[in-house]
C-alpha positions as CSV (number, residue, x, y, z in Angstrom):
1,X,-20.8,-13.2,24.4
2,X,-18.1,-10.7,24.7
3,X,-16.1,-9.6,27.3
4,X,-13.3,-6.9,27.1
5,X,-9.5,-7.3,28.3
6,X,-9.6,-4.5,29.6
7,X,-12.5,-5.5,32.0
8,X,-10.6,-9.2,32.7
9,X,-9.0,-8.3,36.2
10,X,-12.7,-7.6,37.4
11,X,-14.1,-10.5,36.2
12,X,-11.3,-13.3,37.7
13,X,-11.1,-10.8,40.7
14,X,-14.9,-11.6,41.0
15,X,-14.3,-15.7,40.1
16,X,-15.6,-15.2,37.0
17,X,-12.5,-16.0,34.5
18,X,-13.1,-15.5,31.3
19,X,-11.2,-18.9,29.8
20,X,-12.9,-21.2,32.0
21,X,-16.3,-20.3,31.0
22,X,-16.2,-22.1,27.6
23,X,-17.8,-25.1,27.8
24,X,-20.0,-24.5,30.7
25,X,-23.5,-23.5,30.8
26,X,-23.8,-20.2,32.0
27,X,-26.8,-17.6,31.3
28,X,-25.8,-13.7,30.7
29,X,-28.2,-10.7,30.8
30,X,-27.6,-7.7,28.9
31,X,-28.5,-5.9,25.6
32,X,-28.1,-8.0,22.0
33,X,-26.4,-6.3,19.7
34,X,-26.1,-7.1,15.9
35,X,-22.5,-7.1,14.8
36,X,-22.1,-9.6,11.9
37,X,-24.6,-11.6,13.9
38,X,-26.3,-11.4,17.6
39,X,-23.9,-10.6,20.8
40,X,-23.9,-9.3,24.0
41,X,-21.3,-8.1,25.8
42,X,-20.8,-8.6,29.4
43,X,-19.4,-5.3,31.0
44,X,-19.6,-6.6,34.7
45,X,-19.0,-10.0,36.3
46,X,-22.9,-9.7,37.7
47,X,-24.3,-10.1,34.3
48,X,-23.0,-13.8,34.2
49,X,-24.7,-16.3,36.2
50,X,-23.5,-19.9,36.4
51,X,-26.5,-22.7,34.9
52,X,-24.5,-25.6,35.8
């Protein structure tokens, strides 16, 4: 999963910070993309949904 700097104020504005989502189980809808291998990049904090 991606998620652009520029889009970082939305997402901790949102509770969604970007560095404390690794580790944690979390489940992201979107479009996967092939770039050197599958992605999806997460545009708006909506698209990521806590699992734990």
């Amino acid at each position: 999963m991606t998620i652009f700097r520029r889009m970082g104020r939305a997402f901790a504005t949102a509770g969604v910070e970007p560095k404390k989502l690794e580790g944690r189980r979390i489940r992201v809808r979107g479009w996967i993309e092939q770039r050197g291998g599958p992605i999806i990049s997460a545009e708006t904090p909506e698209q990521i949904e806590f699992a734990d």
